[in-house]
mmCIF entry with sequence, helices, sheets and N, C-alpha, C, O atoms, coordinates in Angstrom:
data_MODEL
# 
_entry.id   MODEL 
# 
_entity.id                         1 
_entity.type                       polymer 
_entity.pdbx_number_of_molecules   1 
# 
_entity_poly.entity_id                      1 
_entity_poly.type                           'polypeptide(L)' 
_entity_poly.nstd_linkage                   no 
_entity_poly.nstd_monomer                   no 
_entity_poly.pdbx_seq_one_letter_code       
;(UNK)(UNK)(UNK)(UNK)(UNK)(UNK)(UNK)(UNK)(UNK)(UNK)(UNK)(UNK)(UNK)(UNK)(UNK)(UNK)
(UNK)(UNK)(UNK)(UNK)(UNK)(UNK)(UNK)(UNK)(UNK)(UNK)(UNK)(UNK)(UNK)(UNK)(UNK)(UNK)
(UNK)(UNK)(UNK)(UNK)(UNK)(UNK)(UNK)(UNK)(UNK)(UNK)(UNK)(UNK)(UNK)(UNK)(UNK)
;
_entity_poly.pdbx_seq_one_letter_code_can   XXXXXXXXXXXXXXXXXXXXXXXXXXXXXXXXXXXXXXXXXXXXXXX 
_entity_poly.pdbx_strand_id                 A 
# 
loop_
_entity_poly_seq.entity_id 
_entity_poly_seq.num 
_entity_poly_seq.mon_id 
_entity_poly_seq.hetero 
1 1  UNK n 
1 2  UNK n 
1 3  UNK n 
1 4  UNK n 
1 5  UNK n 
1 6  UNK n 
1 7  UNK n 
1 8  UNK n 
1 9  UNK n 
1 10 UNK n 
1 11 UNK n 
1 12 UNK n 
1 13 UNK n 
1 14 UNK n 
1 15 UNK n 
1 16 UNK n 
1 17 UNK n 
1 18 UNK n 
1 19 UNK n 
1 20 UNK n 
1 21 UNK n 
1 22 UNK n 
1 23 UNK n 
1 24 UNK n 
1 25 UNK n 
1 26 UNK n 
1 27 UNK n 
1 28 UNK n 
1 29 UNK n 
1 30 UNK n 
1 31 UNK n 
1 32 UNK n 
1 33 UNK n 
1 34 UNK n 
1 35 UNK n 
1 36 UNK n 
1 37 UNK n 
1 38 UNK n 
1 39 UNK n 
1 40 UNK n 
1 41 UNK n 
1 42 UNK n 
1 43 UNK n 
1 44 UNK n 
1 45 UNK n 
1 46 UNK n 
1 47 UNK n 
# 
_struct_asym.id          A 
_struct_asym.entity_id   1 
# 
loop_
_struct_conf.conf_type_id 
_struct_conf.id 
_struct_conf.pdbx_PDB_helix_id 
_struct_conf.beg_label_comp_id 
_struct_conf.beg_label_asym_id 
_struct_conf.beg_label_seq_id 
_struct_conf.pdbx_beg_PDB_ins_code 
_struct_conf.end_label_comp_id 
_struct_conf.end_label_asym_id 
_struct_conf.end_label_seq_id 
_struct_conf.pdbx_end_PDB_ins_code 
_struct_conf.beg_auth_comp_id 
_struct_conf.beg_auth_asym_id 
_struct_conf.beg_auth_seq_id 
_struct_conf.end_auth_comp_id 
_struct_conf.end_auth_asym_id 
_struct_conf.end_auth_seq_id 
_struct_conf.pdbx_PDB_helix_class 
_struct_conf.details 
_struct_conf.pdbx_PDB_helix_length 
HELX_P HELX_P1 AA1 UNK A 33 ? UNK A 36 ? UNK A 33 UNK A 36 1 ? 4 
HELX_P HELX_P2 AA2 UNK A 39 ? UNK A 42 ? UNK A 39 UNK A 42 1 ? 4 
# 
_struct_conf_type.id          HELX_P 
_struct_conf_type.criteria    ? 
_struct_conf_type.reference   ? 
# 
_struct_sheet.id               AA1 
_struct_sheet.type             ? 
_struct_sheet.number_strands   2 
_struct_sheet.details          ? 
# 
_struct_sheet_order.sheet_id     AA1 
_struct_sheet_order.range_id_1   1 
_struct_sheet_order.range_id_2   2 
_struct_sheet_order.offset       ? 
_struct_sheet_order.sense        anti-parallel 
# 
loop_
_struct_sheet_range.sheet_id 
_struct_sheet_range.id 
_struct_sheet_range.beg_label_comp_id 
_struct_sheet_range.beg_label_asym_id 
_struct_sheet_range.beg_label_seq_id 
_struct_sheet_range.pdbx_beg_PDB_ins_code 
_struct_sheet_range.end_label_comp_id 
_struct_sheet_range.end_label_asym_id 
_struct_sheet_range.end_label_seq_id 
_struct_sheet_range.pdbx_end_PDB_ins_code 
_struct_sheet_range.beg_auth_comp_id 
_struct_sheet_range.beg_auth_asym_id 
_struct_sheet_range.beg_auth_seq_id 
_struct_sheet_range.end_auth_comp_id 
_struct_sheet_range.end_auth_asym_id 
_struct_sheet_range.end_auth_seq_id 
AA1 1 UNK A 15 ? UNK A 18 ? UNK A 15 UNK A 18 
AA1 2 UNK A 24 ? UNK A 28 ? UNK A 24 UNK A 28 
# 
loop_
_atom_site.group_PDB 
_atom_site.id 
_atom_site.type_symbol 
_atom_site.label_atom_id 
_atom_site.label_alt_id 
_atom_site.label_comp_id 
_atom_site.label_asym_id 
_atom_site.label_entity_id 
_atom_site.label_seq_id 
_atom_site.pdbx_PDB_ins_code 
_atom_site.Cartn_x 
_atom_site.Cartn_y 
_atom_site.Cartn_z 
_atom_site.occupancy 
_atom_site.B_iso_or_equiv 
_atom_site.pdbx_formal_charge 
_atom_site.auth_seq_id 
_atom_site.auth_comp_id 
_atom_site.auth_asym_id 
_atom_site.auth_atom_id 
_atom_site.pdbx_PDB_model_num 
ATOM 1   N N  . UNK A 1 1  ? 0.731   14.238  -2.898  1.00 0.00 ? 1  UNK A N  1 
ATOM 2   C CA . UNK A 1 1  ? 2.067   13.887  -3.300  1.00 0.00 ? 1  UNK A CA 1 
ATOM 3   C C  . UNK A 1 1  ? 2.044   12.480  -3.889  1.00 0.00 ? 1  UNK A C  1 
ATOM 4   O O  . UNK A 1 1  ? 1.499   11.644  -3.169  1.00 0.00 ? 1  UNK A O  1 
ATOM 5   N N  . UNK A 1 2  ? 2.597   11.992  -5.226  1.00 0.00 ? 2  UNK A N  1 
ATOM 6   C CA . UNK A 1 2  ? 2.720   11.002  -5.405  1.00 0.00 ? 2  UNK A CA 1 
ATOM 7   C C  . UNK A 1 2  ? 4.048   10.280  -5.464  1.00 0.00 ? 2  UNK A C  1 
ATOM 8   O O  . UNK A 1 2  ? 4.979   10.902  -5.976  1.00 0.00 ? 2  UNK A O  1 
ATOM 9   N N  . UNK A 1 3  ? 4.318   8.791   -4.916  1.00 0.00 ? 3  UNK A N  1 
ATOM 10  C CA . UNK A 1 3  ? 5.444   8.223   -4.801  1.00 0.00 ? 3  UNK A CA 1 
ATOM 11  C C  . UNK A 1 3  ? 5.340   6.918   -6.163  1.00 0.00 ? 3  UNK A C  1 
ATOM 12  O O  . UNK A 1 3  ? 4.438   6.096   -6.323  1.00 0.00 ? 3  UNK A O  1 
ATOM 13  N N  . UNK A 1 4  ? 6.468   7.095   -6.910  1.00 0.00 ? 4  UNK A N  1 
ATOM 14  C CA . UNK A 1 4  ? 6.670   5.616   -7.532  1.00 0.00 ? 4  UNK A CA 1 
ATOM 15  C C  . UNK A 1 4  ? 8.172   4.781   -7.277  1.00 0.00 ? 4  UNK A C  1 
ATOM 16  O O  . UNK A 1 4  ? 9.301   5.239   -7.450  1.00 0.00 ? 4  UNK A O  1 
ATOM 17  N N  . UNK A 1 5  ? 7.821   3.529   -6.851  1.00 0.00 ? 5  UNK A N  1 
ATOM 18  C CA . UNK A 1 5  ? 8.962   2.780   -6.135  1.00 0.00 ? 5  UNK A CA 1 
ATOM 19  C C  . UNK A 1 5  ? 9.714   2.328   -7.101  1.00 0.00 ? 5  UNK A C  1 
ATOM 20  O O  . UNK A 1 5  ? 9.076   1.606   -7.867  1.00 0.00 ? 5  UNK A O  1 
ATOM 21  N N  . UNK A 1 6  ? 10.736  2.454   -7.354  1.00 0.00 ? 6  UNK A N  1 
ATOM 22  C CA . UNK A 1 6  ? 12.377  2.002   -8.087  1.00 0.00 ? 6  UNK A CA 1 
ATOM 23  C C  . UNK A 1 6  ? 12.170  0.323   -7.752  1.00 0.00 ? 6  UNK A C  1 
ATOM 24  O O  . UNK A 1 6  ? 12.731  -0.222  -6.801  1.00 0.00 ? 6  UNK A O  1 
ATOM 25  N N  . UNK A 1 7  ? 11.306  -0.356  -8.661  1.00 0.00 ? 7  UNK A N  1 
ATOM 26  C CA . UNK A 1 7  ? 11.545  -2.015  -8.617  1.00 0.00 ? 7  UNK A CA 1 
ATOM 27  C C  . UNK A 1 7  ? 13.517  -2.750  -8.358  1.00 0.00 ? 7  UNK A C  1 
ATOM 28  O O  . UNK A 1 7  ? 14.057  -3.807  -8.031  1.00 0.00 ? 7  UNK A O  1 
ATOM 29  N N  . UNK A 1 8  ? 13.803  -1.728  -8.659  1.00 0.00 ? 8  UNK A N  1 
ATOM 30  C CA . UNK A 1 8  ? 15.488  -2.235  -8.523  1.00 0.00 ? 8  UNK A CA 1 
ATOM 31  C C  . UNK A 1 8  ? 15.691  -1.762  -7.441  1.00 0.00 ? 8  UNK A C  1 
ATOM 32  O O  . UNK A 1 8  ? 16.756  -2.304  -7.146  1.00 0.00 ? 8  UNK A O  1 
ATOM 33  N N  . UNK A 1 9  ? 15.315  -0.849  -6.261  1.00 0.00 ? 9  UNK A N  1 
ATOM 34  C CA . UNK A 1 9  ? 15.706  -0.641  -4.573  1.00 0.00 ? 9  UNK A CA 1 
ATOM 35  C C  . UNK A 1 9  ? 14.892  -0.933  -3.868  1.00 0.00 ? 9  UNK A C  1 
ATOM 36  O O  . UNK A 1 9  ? 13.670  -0.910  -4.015  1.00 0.00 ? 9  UNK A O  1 
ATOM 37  N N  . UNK A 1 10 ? 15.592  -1.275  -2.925  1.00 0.00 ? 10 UNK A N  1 
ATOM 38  C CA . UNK A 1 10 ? 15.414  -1.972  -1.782  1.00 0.00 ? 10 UNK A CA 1 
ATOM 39  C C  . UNK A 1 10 ? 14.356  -1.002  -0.893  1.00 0.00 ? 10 UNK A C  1 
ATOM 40  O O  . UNK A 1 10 ? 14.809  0.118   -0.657  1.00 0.00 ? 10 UNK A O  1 
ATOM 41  N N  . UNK A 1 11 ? 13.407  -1.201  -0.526  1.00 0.00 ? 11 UNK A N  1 
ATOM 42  C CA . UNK A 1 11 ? 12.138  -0.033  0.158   1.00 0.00 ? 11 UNK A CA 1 
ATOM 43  C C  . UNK A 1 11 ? 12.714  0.205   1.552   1.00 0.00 ? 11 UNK A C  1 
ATOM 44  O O  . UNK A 1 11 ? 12.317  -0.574  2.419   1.00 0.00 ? 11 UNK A O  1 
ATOM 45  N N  . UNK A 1 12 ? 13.272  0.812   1.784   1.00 0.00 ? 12 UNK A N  1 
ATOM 46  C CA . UNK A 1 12 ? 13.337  0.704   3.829   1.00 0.00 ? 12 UNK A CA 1 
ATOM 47  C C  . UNK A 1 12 ? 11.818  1.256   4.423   1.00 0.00 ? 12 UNK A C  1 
ATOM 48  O O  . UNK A 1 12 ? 11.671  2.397   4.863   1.00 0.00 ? 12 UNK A O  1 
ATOM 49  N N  . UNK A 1 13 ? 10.627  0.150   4.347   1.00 0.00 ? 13 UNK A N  1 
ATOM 50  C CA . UNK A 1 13 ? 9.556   0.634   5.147   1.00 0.00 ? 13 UNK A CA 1 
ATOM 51  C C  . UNK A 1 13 ? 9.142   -0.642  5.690   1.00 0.00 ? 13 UNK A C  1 
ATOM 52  O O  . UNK A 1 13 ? 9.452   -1.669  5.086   1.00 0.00 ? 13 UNK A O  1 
ATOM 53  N N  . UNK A 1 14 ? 8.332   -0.701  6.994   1.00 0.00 ? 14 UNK A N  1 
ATOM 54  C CA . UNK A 1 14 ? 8.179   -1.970  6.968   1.00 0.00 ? 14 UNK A CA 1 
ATOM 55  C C  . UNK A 1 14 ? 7.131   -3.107  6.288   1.00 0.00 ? 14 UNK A C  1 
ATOM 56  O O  . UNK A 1 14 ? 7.196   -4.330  6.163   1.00 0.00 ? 14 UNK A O  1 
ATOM 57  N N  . UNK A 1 15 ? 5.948   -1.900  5.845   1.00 0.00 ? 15 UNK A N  1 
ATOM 58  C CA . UNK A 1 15 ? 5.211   -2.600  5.122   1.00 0.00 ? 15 UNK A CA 1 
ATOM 59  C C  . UNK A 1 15 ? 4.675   -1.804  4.219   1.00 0.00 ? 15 UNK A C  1 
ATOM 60  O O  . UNK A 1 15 ? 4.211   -0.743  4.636   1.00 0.00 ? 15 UNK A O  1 
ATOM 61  N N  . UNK A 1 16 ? 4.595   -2.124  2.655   1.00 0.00 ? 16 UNK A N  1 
ATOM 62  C CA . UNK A 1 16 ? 4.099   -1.209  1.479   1.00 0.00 ? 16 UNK A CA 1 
ATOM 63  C C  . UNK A 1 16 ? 2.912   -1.820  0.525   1.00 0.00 ? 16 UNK A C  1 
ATOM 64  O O  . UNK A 1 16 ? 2.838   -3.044  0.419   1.00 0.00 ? 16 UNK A O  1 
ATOM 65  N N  . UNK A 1 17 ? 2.202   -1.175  -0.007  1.00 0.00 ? 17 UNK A N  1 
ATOM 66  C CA . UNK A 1 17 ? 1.362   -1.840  -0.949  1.00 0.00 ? 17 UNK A CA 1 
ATOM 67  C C  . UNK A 1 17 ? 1.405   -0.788  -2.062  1.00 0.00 ? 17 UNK A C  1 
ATOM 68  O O  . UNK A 1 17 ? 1.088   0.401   -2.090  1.00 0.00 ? 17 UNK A O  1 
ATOM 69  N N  . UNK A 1 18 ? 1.989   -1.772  -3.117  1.00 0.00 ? 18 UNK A N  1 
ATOM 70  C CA . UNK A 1 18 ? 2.802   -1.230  -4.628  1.00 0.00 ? 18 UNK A CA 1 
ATOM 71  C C  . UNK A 1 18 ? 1.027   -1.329  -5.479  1.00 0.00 ? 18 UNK A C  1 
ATOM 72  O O  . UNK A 1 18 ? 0.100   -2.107  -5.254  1.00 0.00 ? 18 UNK A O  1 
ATOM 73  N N  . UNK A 1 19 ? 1.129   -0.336  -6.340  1.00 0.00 ? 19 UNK A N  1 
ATOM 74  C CA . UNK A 1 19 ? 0.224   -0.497  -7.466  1.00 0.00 ? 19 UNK A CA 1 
ATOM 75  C C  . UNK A 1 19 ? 0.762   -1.238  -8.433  1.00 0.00 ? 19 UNK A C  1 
ATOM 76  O O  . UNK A 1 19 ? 1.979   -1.385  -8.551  1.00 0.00 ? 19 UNK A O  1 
ATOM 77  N N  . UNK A 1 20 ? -0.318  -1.893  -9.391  1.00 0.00 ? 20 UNK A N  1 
ATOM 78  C CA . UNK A 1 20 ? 1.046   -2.521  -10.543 1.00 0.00 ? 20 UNK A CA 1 
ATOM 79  C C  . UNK A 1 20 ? 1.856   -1.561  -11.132 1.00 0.00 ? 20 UNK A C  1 
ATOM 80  O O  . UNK A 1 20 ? 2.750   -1.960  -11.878 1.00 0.00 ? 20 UNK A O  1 
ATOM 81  N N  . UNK A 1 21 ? 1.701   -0.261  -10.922 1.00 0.00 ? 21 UNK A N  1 
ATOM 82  C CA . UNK A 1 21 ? 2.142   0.689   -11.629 1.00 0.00 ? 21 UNK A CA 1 
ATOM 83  C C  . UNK A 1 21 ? 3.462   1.314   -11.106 1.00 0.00 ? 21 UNK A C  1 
ATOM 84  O O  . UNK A 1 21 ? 4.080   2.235   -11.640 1.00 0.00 ? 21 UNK A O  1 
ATOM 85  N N  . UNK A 1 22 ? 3.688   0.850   -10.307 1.00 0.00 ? 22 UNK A N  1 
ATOM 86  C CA . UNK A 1 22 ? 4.613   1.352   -9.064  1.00 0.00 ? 22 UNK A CA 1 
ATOM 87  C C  . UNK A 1 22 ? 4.888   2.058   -8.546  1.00 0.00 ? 22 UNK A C  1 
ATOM 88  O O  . UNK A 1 22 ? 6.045   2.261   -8.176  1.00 0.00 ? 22 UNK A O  1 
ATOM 89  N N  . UNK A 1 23 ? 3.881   2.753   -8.299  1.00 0.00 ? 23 UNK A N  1 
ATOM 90  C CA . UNK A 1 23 ? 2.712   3.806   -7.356  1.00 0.00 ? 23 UNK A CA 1 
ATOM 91  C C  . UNK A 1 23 ? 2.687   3.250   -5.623  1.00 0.00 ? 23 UNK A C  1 
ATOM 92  O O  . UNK A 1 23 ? 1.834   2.402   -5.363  1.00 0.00 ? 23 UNK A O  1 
ATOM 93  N N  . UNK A 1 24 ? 3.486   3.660   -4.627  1.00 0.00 ? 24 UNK A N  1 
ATOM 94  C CA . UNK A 1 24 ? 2.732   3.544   -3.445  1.00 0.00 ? 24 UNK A CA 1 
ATOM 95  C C  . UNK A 1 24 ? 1.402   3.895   -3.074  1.00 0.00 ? 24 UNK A C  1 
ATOM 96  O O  . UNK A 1 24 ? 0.834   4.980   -3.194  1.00 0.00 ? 24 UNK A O  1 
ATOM 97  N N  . UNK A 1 25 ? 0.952   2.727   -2.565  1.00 0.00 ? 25 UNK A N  1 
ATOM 98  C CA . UNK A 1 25 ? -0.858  3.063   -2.790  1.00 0.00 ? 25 UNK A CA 1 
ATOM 99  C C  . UNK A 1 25 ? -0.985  3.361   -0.699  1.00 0.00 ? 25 UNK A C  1 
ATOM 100 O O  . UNK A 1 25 ? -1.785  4.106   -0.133  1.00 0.00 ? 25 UNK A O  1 
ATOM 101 N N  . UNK A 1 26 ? 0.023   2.541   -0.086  1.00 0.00 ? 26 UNK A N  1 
ATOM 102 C CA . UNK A 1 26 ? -0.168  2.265   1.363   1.00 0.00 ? 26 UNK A CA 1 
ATOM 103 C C  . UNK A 1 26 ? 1.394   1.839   1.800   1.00 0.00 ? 26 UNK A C  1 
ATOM 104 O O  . UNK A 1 26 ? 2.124   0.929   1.407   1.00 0.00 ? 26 UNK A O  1 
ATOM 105 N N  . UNK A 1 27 ? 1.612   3.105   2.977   1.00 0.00 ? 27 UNK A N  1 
ATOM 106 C CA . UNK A 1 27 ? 2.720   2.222   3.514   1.00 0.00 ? 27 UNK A CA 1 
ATOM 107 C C  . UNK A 1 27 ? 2.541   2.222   4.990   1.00 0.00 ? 27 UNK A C  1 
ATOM 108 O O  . UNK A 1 27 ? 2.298   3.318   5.496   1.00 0.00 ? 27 UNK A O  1 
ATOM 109 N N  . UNK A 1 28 ? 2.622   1.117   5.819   1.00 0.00 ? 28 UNK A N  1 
ATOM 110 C CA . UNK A 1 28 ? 2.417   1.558   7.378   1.00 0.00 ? 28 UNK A CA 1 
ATOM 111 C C  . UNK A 1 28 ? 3.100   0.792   8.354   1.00 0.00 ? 28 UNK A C  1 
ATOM 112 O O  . UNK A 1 28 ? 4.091   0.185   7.949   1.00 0.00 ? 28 UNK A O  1 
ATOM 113 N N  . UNK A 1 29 ? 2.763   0.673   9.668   1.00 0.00 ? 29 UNK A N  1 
ATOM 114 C CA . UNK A 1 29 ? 3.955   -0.494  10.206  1.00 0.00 ? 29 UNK A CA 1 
ATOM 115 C C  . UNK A 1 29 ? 3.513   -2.026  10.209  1.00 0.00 ? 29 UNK A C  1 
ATOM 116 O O  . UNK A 1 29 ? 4.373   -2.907  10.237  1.00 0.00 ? 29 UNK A O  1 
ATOM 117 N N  . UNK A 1 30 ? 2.226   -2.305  10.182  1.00 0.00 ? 30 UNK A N  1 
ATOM 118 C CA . UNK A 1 30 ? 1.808   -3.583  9.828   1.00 0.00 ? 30 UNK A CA 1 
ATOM 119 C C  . UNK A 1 30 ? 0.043   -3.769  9.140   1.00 0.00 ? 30 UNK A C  1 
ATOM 120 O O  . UNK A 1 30 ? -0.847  -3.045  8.693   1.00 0.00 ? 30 UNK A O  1 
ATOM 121 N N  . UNK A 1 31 ? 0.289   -5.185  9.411   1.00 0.00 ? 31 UNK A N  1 
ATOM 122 C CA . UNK A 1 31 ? -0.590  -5.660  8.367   1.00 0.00 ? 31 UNK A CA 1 
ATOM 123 C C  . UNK A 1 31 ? -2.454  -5.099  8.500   1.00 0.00 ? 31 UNK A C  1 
ATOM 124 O O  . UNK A 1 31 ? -3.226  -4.822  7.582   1.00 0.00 ? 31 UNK A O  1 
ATOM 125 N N  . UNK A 1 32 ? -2.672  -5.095  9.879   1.00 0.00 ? 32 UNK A N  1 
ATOM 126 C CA . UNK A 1 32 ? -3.449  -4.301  10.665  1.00 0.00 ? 32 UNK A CA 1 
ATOM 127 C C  . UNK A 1 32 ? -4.019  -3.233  10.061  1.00 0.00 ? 32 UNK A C  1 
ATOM 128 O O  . UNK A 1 32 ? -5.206  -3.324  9.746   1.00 0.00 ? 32 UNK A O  1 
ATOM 129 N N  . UNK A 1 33 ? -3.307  -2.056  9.793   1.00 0.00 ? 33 UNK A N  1 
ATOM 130 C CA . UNK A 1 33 ? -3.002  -0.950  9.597   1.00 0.00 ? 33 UNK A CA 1 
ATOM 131 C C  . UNK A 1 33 ? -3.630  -1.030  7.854   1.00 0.00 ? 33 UNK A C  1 
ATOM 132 O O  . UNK A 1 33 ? -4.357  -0.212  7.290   1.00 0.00 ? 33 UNK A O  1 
ATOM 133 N N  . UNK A 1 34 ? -3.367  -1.607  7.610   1.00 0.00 ? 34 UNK A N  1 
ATOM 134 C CA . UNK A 1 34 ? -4.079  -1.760  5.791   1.00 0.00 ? 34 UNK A CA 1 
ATOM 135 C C  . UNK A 1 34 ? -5.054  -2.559  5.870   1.00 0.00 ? 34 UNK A C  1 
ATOM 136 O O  . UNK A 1 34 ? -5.631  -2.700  4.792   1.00 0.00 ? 34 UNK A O  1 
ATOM 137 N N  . UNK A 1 35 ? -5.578  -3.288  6.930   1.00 0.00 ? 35 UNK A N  1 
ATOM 138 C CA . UNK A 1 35 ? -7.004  -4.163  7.011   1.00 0.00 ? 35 UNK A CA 1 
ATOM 139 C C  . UNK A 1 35 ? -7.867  -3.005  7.213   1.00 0.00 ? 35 UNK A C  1 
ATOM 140 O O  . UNK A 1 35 ? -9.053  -3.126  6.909   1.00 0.00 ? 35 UNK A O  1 
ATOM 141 N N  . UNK A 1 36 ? -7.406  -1.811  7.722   1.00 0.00 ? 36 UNK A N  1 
ATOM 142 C CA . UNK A 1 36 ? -8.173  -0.528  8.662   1.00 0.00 ? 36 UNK A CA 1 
ATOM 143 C C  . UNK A 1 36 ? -8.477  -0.066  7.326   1.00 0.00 ? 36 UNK A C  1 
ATOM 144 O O  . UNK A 1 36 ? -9.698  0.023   7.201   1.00 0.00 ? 36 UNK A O  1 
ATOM 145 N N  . UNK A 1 37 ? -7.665  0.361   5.967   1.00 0.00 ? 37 UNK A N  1 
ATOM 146 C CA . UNK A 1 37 ? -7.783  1.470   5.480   1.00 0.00 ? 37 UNK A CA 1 
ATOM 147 C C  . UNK A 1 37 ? -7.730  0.296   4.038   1.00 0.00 ? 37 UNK A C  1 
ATOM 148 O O  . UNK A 1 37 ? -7.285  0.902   3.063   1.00 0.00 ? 37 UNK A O  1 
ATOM 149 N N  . UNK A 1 38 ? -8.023  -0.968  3.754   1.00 0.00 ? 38 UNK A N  1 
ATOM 150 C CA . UNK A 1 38 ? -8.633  -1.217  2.951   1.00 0.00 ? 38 UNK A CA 1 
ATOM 151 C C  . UNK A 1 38 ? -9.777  -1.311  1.984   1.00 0.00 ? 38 UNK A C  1 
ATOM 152 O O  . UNK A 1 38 ? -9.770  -1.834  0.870   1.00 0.00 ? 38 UNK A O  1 
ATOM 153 N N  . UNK A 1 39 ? -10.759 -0.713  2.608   1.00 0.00 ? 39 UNK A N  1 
ATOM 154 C CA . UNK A 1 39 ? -11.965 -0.389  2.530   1.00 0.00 ? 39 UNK A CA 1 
ATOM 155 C C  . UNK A 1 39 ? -12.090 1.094   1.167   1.00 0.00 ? 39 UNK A C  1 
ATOM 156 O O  . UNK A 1 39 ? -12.766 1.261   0.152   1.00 0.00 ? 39 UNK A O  1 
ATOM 157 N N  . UNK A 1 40 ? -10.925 1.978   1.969   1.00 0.00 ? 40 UNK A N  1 
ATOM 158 C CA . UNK A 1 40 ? -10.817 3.028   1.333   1.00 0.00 ? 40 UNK A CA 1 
ATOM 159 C C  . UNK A 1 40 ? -10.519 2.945   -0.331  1.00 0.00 ? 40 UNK A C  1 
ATOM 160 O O  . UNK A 1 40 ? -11.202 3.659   -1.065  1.00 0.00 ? 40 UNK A O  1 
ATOM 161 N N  . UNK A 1 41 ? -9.530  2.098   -0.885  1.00 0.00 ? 41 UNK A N  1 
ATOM 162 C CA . UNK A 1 41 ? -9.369  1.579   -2.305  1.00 0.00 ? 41 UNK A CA 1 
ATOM 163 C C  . UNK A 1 41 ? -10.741 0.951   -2.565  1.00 0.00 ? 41 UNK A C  1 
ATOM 164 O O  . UNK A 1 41 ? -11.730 1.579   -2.943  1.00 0.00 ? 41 UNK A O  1 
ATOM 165 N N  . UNK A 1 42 ? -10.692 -0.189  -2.350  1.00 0.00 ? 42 UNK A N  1 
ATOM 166 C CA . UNK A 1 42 ? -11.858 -0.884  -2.411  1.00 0.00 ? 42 UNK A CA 1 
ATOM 167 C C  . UNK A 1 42 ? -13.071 -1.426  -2.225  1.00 0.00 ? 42 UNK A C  1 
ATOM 168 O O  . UNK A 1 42 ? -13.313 -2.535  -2.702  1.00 0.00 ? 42 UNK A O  1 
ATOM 169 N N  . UNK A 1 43 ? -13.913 -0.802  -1.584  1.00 0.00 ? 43 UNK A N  1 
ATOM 170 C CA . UNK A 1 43 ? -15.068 -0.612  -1.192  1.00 0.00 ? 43 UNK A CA 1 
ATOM 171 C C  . UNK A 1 43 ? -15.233 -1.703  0.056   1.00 0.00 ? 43 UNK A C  1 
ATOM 172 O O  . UNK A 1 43 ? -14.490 -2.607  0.438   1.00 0.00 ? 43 UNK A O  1 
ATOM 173 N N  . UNK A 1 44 ? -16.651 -1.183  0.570   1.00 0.00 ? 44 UNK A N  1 
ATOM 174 C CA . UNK A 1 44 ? -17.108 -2.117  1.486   1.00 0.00 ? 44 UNK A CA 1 
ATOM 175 C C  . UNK A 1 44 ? -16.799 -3.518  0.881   1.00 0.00 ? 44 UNK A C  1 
ATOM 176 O O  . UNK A 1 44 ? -16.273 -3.549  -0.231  1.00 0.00 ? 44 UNK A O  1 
ATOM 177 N N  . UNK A 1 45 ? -17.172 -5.027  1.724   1.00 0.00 ? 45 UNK A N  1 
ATOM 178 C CA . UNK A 1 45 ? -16.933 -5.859  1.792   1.00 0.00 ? 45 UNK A CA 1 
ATOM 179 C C  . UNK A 1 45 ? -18.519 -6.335  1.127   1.00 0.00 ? 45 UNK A C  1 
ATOM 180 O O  . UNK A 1 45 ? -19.316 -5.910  1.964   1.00 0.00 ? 45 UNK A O  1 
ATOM 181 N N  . UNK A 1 46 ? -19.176 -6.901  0.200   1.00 0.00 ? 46 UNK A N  1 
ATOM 182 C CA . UNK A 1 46 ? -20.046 -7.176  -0.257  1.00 0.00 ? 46 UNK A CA 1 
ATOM 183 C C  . UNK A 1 46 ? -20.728 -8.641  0.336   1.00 0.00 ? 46 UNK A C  1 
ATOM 184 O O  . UNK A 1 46 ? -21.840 -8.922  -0.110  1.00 0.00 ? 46 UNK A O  1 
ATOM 185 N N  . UNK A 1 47 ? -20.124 -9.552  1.289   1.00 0.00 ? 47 UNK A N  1 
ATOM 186 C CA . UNK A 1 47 ? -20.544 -10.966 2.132   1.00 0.00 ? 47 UNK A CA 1 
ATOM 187 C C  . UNK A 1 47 ? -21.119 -10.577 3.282   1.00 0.00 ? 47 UNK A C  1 
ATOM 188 O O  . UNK A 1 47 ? -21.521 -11.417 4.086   1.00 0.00 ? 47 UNK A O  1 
# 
């Protein structure tokens, strides 16, 4: 399913990560929660 966010409304989630495209890429209840599943977009950590 794909979501694109209305830059003019207001999101009721508590935390989202917009593509520039305005594509929900991640939405979850905190910041945590996208440290977990960052990996998944963007690969391992290369340091």
């Amino acid at each position: 399913m794909t979501y694109v966010a209305d830059p003019t409304a207001a999101l009721d989630v508590p935390c989202v990560l917009l593509r520039p495209d305005g594509h929900v890429a991640w939405i979850g209840d905190d910041q945590r929660d996208l440290d977990d599943h960052r990996s998944r977009w963007f690969g391992k950590p290369t340091n």
